[in-house]
C-alpha positions as CSV (number, residue, x, y, z in Angstrom):
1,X,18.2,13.6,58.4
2,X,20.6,12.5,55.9
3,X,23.9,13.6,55.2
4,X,23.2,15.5,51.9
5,X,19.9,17.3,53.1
6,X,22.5,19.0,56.3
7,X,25.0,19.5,53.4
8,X,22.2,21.1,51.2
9,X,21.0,23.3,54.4
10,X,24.6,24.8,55.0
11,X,24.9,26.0,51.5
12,X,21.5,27.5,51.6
13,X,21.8,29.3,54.3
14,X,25.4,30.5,53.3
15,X,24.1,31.3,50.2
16,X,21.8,33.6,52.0
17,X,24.7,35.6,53.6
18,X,27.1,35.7,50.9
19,X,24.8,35.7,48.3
20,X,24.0,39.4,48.8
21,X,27.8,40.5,47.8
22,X,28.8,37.7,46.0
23,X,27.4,36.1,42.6
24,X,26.1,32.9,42.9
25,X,28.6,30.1,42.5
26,X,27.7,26.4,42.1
27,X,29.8,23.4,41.6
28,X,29.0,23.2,37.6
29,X,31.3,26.9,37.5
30,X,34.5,26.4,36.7
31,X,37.5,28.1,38.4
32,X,37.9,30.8,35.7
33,X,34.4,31.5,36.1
34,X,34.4,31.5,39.7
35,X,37.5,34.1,39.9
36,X,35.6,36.2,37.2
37,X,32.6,36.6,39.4
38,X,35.2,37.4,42.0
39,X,37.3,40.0,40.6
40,X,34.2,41.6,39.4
41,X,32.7,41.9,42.5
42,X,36.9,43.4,44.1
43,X,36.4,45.8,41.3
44,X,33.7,47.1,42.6
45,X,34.4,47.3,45.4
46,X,37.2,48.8,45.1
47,X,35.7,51.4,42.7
48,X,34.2,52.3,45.8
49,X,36.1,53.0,47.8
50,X,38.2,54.7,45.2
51,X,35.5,57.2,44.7
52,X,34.8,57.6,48.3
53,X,38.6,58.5,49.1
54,X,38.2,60.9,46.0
55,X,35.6,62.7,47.7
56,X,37.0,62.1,51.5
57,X,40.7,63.4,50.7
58,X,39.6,66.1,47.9
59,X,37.3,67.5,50.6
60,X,40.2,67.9,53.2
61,X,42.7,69.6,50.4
62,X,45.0,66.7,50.4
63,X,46.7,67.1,46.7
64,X,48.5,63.0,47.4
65,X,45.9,61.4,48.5
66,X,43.3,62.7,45.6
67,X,45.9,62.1,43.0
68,X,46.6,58.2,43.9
69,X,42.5,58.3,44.4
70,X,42.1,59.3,40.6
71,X,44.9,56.6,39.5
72,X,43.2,54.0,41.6
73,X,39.9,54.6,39.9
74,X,41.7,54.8,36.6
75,X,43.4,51.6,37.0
76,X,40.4,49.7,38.1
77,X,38.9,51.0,35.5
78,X,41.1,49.4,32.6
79,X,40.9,46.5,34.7
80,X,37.4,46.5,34.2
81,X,37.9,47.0,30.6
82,X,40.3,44.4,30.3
83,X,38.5,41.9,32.0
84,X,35.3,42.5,29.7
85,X,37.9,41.5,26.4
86,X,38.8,38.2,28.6
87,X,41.9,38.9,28.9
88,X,43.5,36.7,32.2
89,X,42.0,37.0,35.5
90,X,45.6,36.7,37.1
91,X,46.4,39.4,35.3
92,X,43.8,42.1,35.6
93,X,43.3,40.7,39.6
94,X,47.2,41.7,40.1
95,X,46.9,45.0,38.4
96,X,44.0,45.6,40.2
97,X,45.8,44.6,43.3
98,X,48.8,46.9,42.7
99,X,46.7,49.8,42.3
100,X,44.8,49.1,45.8
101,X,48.2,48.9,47.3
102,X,49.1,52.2,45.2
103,X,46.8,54.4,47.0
104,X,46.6,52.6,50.5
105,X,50.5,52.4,51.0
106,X,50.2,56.5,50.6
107,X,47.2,56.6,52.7
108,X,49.1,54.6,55.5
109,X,51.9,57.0,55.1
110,X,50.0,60.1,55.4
111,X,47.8,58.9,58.3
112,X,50.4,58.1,60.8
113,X,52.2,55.0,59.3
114,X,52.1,52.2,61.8
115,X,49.7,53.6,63.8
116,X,47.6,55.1,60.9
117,X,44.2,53.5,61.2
118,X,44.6,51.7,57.4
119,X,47.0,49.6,58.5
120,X,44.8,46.8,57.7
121,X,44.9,47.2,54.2
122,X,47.8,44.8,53.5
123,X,46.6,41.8,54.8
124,X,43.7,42.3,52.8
125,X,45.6,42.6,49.9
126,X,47.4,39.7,50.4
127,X,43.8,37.8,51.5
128,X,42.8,38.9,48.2
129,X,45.9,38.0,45.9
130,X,45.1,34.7,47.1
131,X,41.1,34.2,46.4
132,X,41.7,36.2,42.9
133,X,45.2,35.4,41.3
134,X,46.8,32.5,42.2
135,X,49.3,31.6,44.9
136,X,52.8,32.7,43.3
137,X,50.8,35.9,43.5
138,X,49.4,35.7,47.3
139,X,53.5,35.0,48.0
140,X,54.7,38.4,46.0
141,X,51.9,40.3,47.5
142,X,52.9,39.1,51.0
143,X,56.3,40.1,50.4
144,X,55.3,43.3,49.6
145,X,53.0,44.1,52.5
146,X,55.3,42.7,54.6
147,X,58.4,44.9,53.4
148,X,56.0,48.3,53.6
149,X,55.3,47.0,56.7
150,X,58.6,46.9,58.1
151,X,59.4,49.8,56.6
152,X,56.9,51.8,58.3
153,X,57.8,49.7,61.7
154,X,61.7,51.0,60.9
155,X,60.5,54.5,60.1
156,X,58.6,54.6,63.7
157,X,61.2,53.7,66.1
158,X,64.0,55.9,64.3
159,X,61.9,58.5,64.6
160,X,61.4,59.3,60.5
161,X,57.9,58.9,60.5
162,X,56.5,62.5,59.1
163,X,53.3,63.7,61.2
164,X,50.2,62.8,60.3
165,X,48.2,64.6,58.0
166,X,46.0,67.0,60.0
167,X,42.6,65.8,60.4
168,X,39.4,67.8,62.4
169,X,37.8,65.0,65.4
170,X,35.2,64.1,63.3
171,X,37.5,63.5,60.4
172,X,39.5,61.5,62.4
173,X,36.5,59.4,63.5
174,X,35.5,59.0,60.3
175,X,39.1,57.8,59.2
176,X,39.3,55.8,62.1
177,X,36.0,54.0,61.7
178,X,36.3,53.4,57.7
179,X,40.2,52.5,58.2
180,X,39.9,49.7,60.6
181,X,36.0,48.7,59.5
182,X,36.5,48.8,55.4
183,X,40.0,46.6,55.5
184,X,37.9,43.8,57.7
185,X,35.0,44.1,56.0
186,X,36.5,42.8,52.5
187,X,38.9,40.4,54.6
188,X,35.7,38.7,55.8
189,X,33.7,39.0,52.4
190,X,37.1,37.2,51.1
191,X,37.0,34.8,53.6
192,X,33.2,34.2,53.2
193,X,33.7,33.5,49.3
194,X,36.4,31.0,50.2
195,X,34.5,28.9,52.8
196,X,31.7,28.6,49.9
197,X,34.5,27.9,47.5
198,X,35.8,25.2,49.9
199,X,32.4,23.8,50.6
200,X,31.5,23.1,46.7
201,X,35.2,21.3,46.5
202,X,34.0,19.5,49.5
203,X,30.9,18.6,47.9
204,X,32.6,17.7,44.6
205,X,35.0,15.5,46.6
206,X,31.8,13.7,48.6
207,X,30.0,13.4,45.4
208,X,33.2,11.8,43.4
209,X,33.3,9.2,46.8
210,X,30.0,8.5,46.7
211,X,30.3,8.2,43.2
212,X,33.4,5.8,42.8
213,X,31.7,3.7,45.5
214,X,28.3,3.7,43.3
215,X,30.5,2.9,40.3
216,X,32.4,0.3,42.2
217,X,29.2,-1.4,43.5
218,X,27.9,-1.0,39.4
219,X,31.0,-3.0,38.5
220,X,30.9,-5.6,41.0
221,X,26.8,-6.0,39.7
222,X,28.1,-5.8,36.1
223,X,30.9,-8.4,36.6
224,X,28.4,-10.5,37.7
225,X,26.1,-10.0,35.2
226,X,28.5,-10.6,32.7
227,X,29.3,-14.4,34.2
228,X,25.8,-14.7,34.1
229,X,25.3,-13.4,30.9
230,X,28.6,-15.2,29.7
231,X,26.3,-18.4,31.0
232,X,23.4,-17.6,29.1
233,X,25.7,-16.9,25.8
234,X,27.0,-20.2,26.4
235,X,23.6,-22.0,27.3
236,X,22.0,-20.2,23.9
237,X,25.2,-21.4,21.5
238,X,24.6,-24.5,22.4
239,X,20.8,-24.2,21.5
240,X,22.1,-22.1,18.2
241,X,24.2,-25.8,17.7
242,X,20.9,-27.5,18.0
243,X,18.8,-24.7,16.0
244,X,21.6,-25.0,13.3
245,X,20.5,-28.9,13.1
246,X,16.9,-28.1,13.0
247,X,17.3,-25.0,10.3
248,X,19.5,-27.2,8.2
249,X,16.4,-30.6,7.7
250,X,14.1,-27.2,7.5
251,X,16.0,-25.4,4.9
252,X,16.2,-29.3,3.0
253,X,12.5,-30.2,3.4
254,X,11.3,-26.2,2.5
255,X,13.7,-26.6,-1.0
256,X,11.7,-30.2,-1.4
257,X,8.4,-28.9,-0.8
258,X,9.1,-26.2,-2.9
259,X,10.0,-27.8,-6.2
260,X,6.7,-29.7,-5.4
261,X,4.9,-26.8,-4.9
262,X,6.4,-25.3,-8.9
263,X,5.5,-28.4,-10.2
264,X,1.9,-28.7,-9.2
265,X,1.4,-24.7,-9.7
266,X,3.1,-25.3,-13.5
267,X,0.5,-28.3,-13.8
268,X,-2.3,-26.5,-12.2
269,X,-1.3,-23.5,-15.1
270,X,-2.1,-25.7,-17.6
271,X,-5.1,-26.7,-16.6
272,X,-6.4,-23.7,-15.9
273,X,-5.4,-22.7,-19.4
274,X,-7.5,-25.8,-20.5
275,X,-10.3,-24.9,-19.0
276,X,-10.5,-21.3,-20.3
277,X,-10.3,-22.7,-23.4
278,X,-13.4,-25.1,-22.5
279,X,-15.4,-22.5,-20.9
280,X,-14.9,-20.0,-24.1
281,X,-16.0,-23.0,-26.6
282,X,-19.1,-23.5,-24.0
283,X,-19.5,-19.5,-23.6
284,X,-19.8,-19.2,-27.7
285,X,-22.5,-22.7,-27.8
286,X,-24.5,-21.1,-25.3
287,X,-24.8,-17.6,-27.2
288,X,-25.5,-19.6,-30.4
289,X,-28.2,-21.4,-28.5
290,X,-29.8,-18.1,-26.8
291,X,-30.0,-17.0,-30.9
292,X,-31.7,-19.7,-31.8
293,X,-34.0,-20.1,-29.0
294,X,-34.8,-15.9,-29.5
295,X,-35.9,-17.2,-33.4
296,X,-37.9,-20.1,-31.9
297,X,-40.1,-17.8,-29.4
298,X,-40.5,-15.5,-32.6
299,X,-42.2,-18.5,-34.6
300,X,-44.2,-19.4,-31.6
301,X,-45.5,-16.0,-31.3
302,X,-46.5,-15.9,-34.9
303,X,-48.0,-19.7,-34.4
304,X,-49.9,-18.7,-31.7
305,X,-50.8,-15.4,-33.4
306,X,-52.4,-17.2,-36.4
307,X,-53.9,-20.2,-34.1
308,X,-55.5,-17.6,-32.1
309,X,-57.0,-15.8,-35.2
310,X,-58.2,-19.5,-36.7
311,X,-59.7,-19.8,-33.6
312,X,-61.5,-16.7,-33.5
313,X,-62.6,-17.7,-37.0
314,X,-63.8,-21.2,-35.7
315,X,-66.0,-19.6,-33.0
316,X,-67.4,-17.2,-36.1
317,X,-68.1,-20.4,-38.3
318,X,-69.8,-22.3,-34.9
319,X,-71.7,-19.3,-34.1
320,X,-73.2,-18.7,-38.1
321,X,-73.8,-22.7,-38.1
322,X,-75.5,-22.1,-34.8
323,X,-78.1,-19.2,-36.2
324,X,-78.4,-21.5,-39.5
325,X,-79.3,-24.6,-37.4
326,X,-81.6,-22.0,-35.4
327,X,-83.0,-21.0,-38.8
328,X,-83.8,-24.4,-40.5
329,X,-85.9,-25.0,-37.4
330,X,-87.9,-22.2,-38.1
331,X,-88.2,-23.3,-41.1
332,X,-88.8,-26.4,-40.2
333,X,-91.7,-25.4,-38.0
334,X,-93.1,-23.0,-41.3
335,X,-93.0,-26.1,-43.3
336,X,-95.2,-27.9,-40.8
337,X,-97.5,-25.2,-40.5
338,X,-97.7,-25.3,-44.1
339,X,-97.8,-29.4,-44.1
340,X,-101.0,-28.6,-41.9
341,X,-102.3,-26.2,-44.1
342,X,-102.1,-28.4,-47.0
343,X,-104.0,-31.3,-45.3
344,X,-106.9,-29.4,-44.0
345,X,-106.6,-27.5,-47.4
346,X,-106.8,-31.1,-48.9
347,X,-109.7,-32.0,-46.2
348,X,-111.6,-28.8,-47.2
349,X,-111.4,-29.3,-51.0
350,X,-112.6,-33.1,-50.4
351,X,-115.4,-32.0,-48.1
352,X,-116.2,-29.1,-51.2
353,X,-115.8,-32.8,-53.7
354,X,-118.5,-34.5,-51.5
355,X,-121.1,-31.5,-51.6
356,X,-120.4,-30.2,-55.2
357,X,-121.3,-33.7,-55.8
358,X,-124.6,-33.6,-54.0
359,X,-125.2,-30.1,-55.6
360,X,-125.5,-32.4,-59.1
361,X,-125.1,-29.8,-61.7
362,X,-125.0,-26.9,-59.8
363,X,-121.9,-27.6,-58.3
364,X,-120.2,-29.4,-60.6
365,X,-117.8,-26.2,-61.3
366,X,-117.2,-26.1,-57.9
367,X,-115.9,-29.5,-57.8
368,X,-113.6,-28.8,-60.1
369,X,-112.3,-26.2,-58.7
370,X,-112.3,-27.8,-55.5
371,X,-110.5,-30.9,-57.4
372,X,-107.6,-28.4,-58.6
373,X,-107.2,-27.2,-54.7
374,X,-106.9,-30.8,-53.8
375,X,-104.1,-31.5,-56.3
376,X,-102.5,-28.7,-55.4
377,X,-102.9,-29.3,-51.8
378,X,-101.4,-32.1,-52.2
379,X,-98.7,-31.1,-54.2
380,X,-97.9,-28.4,-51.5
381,X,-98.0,-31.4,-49.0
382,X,-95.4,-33.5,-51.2
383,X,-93.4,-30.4,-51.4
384,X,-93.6,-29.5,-47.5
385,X,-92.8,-33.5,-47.3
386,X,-89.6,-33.0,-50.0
387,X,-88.5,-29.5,-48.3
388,X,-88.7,-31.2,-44.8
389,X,-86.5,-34.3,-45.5
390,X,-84.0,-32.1,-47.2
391,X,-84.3,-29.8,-43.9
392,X,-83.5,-32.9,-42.4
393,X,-81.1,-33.7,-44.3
394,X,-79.4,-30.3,-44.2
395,X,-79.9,-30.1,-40.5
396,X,-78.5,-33.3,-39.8
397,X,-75.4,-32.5,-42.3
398,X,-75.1,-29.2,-40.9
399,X,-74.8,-30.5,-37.6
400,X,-72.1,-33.0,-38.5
401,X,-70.2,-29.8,-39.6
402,X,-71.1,-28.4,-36.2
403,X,-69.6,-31.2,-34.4
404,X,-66.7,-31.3,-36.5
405,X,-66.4,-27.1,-36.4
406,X,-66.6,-27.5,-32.1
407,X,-64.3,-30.6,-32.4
408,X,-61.7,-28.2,-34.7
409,X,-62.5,-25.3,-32.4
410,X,-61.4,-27.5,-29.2
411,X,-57.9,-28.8,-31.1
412,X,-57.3,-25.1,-32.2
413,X,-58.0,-24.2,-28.5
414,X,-55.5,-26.9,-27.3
415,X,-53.0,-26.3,-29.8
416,X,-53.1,-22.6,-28.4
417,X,-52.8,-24.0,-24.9
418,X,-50.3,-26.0,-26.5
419,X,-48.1,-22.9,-28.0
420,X,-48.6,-21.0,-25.0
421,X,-47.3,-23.8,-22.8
422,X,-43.9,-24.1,-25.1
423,X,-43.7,-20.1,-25.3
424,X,-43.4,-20.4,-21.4
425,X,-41.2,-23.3,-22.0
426,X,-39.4,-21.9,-24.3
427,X,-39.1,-18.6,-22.0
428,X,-38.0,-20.4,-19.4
429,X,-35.3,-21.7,-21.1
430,X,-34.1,-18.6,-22.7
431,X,-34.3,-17.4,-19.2
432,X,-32.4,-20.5,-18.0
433,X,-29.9,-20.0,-21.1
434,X,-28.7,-16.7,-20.3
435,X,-28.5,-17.4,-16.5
436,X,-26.0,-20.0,-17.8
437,X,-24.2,-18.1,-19.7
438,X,-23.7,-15.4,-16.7
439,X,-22.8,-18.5,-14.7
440,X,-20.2,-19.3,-17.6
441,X,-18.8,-16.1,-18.1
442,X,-18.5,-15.9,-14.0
443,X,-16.7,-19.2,-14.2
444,X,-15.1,-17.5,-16.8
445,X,-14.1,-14.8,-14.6
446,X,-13.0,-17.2,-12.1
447,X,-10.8,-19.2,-13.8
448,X,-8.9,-16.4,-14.8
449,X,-8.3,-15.1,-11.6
450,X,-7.2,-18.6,-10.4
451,X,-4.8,-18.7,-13.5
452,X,-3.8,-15.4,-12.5
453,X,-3.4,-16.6,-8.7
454,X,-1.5,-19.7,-10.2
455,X,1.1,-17.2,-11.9
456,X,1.4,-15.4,-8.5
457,X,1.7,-18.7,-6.7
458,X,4.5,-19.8,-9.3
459,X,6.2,-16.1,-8.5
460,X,5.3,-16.3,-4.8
461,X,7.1,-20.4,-5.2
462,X,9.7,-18.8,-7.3
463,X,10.2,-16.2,-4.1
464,X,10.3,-19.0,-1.7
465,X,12.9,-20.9,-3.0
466,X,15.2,-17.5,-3.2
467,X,14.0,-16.7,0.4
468,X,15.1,-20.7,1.0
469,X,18.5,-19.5,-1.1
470,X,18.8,-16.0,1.8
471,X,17.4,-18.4,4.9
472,X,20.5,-21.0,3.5
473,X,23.3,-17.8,3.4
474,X,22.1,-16.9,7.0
475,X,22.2,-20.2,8.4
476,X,26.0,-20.5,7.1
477,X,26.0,-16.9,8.9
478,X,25.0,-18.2,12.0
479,X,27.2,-21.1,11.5
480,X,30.2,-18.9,11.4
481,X,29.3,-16.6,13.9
482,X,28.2,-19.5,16.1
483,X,31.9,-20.6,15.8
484,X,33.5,-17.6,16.3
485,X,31.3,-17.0,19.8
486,X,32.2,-20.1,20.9
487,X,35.9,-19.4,20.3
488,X,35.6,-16.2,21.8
489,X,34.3,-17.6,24.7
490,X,36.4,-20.3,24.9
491,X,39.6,-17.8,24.9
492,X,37.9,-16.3,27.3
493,X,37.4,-18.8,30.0
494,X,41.2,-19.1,29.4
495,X,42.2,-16.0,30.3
496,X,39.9,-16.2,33.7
């Protein structure tokens, strides 16, 4: 077990003993403190045993001793009072002290003198003096114990002594026992609060040695600390020496590069103000052109508006020429039919020729009626004849038109095909336009923020070259200090 866990044990357990008439007391009290706590505790005390003399004497009639035993508690009590305002603890312990040896001087006197069982009292009092004034006070309070003493020793053997006050036996074994018990009692309460006293002191003084001999070790691990530390100031002003050299063709090639740097951001500003200007020419052709393609899909859509209704008027025209063709067929046919009537009408009136004629007379009116069915017969025939070539004719004409009507029907058809292929065409580039003129006006956008990131770079260049200005007062800085350092150092070696 170490030395400060047997040091810490003691206290403890003399804290235990002491501790239950004593306040506590550590070593962060100071002495002021420590004799407050004291004094309080001797007032107490001595309150006491103040109050039980007033009771003791007062109860045995004995006018002295209750007087000095209402002055004592008086006393003490201003003391009290005085030591609450903070006034000196020498002081209110000496008055105190003088009003203890007040009343025990007269008890002593009245109790037999030097064989009065309160004989003690003095060398308590000057036990006392010591632990709760100072030692000028312990010396006057000795002197006076021993004078009373020697007066009472002088008084004894010349016979001047007065009696003793009269006491019953059990009085006088109750004055006995509290005279000789009391006294000791307080002697070894004093005694006790000065070993604990001493042993805090004795712990202050270990602590201080063990102290000093930490700091001293601290020191000697400091010292060398420093010479290594003055090494590695030494070791890092030489690399400031080299770091100056290298900030120095930095701080030159950074003001190079950056008067490069402003002139191609000044350049690149000026392009950049170019090209706005292009893409704001190219921004207003392209809206021009989506205008004019808007007006060309509006005359398509009229074009194919009208194509569509020619067309629908072609297929009318085909389909009348159709029914008409359909018609001079049937007509064709009639005029056959009628071609064949004719002929056997023709047939019929010669056969009615032939047997009017073999009638003779008789049928001679027949025959001429017959003859005028012949002619006419025939006439119908040359008619069907004339009526069928002009069918033909109109047939034949009516199926040119046909071909021509399909053949204009077809190129209407294509021509629609035609407009609808160049309104898709024409959509699609509309649709193409005004994707390029999004695309424009986002490279619009974009060139605007790169002349605005151009300005910024010029600022951000313009920065640089003032941090390159700061980086150049701080290397002259360091420069300086670097000088001074090494100065300082070099002084220093000197004086080692």
């Amino acid at each position: 077990m170490t030395n400060s866990c047997l040091r810490g044990r003691a206290v403890g357990q003399d804290k235990k003993i002491t501790g239950l008439l004593f306040p506590g007391v550590d070593s962060s009290m100071t002495q002021q403190q420590m004799s407050g706590a004291a004094l309080r505790v001797f007032l107490l005390f001595s309150a006491l045993v103040g109050l039980y003399s007033l009771i003791k004497w007062y109860g045995l009639d004995n006018i002295s001793l209750t007087i000095t035993s209402l002055v004592l508690l008086s006393i003490l009590l201003i003391s009290a009072l005085l030591l609450r305002i903070e006034i000196s603890t020498i002081v209110v312990a000496n008055l105190a002290i003088l009003a203890m040896v007040i009343h025990a001087g007269n008890v002593i006197y009245q109790t037999g003198g030097i064989h009065s069982a309160h004989i003690l009292w003095p060398i308590g009092f000057t036990v006392f003096s010591y632990l709760l004034a100072n030692s000028l006070s312990g010396l006057f309070w000795f002197v006076v114990a021993f004078i009373q003493v020697t007066v009472l020793i002088f008084l004894d053997h010349n016979g001047l002594q007065p009696e003793a006050f009269p006491l019953s036996d059990s009085a006088v074994r109750v004055n006995d026992y509290s005279g000789y018990i009391l006294p000791m009692a307080i002697i070894w309460l004093a005694q006790a609060y000065v070993y604990r006293i001493r042993r805090i002191a004795m712990e202050k003084m270990i602590l201080l040695r063990e102290t000093a001999e930490h700091s001293a070790a601290s020191n000697k691990a400091q010292a060398e600390r420093l010479e290594a530390l003055v090494g590695n100031v030494q070791s890092i002003t030489h690399l400031m020496h080299q770091l100056k050299s290298q900030l120095h063709e930095t701080l030159a090639t950074n003001n190079k590069n950056s008067s490069s740097i402003t002139s191609d951001l000044d350049h690149q500003q000026v392009l950049s103000s170019e090209m706005q200007e292009k893409l704001k020419e190219a921004l207003t052709a392209v809206d021009e052109n989506k205008v004019l393609f808007g007006k060309m899909d509006e005359l398509s859509e009229h074009f194919a508006s009208e194509a569509t209704e020619a067309n629908d008027s072609m297929d009318s025209a085909v389909e009348a020429m159709s029914a008409i063709h359909d018609h001079n067929k049937d007509i064709k046919a009639a005029i056959s039919v009628v071609a064949g009537i004719a002929d056997q009408t023709n047939l019929l009136a010669l056969n009615a020729a032939i047997e009017s004629a073999r009638a003779g007379d008789a049928g001679r009116g027949f025959a001429v009626v017959a003859s005028e069915v012949r002619e006419l017969s025939v006439k119908s025939n040359e008619a069907a004849v004339e009526i069928g070539k002009l069918l033909e004719m109109s047939m034949s004409n009516m199926a040119k038109g046909y071909d021509q009507v399909d053949a204009a029907g077809q190129s209407v058809s294509k021509a629609l095909q035609t407009i609808s292929s160049m309104n898709d065409k024409l959509d699609l580039v509309s649709r193409a336009a005004m994707k390029q003129s999004e695309r424009i006006k986002l490279l619009d956008i974009t060139s605007q923020a790169i002349s605005d990131f151009s300005d910024s770079s010029v600022e951000s260049a313009k920065g640089l070259e003032h941090s390159n200005e700061q980086l150049q007062n701080v290397f002259e800085t360091m420069s300086q200090q670097t000088e001074n350092l090494q100065q300082q150092l070099n002084s220093g070696g000197r004086r080692d």
